[in-house]
N, C-alpha and C positions, 0 to 999 in steps of 0.2 A: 861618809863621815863615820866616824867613831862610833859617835851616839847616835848613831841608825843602827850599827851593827850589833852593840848593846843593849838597847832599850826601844825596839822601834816602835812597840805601843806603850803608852801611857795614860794614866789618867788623868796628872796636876801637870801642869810646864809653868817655867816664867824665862823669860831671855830678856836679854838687854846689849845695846854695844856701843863703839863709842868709834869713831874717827880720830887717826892717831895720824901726824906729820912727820913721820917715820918707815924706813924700811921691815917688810915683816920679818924676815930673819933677827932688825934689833930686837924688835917689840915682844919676838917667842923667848928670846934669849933670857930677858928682862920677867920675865913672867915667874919664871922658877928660882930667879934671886931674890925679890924683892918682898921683905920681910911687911905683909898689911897690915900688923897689928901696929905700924905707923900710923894708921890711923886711929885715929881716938874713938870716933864712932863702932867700926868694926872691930876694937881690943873689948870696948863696953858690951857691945851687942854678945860678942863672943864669952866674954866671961860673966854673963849674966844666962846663958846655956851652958857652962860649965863647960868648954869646949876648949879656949885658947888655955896654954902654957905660957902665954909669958911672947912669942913668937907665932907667927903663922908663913912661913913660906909654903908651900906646895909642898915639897917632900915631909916637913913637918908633924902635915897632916894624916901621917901615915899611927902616926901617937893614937890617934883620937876615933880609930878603925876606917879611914877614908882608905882606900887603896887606888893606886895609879893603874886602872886599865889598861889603860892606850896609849900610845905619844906616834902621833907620825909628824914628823922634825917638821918644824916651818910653820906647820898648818894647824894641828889639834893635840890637846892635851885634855886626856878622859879622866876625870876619875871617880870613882864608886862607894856606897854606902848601903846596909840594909839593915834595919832594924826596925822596932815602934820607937818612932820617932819623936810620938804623942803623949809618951811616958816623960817622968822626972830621969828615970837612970838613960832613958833609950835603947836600953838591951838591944846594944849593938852585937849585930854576928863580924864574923870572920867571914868578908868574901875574897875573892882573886881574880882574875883575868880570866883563870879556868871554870870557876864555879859561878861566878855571875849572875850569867845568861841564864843557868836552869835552878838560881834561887826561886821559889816561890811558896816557901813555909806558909803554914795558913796564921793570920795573924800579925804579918808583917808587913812592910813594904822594903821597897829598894829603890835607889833612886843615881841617877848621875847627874855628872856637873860637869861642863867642860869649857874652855877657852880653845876657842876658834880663831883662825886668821884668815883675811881675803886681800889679798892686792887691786887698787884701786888708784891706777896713775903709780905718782907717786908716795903713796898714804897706804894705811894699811887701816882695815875694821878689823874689828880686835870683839868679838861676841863672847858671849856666857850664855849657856842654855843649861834649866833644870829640869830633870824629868825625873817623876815619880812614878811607881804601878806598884798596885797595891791587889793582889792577888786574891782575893777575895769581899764579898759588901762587906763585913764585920769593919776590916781595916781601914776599905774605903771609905766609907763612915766616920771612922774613928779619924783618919787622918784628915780628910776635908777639913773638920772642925780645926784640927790644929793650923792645917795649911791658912783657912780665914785668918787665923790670928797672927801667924808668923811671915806670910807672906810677903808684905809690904816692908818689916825689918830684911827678912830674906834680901830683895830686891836692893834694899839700899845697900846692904852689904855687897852684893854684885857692882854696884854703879860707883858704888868708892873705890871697889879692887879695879875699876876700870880705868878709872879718872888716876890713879895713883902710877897706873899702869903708863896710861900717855902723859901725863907731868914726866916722870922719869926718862923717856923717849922722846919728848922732845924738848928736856932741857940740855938735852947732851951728856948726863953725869951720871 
């Protein structure tokens, strides 16, 4: 997967998934139209981080310094973050596909997030995995304490983008 090839150790994770009544080819398709700040919770949660614009699809979030690692068609859609996350601004960097892998400023972290597909029958598991590494104790430190506090909003925002995800997939529209 993607996010082995990216990040394969880490410090903080959180994952979640969900069972969808849908082909995976619909449910990848659906992933990168569907605008989540249809949800109420995750427009609030996001703009109380100062994060959303107004919209959030996936390509969107390219605004807000996330960048798209990876995409192999079907199955996984990677994408990337490094900054102090634990701060008000987040003094987000610039990373890429190419520079990623060998951030590890001291002082920072980086982190991915990706939507995964499995076939199962007929049905499809539709996952979200987060992974942080924080390159040194100072950060690690510093970011645990934030991860305690954000983690549980984190999660839910994941389990709405899921749930929004198979509502759409399997009402047909």
């Amino acid at each position: 997967m993607l996010i082995d090839e990216f990040l394969p150790e880490y410090d903080f994770a959180g994952t979640h998934s969900v069972r969808i009544r849908a082909i995976r080819e619909k449910v990848f398709g659906l992933i990168d139209e569907i605008d989540f700040c249809e949800s109420a919770i995750i427009r609030r949660l996001l703009f109380l981080r100062g994060i959303s614009n107004g919209n959030m699809r996936l390509r969107d979030l390219r605004e807000t310094n996330f960048e798209i690692l990876g995409v192999r068609e079907n199955r996984e859609i990677l994408l990337g973050l490094a900054g102090k996350f634990w701060t008000l601004s987040g003094h987000l960097q610039k990373v890429t596909a190419e520079n990623f892998r060998g951030f590890d400023k001291k002082g920072f972290a980086k982190a991915v997030w990706n939507f995964s597909l499995d076939d199962e029958g007929r049905e499809t598991i539709l996952s979200t995995e987060t992974r942080i590494r924080c390159p040194d104790a100072e950060s690690r430190r510093d970011f645990a304490l934030y991860w305690t506090l954000i983690r549980p909003f984190s999660g839910l925002i994941r389990r709405e983008m899921l749930k929004i995800v198979k509502k759409k997939a399997e009402s047909g529209k």
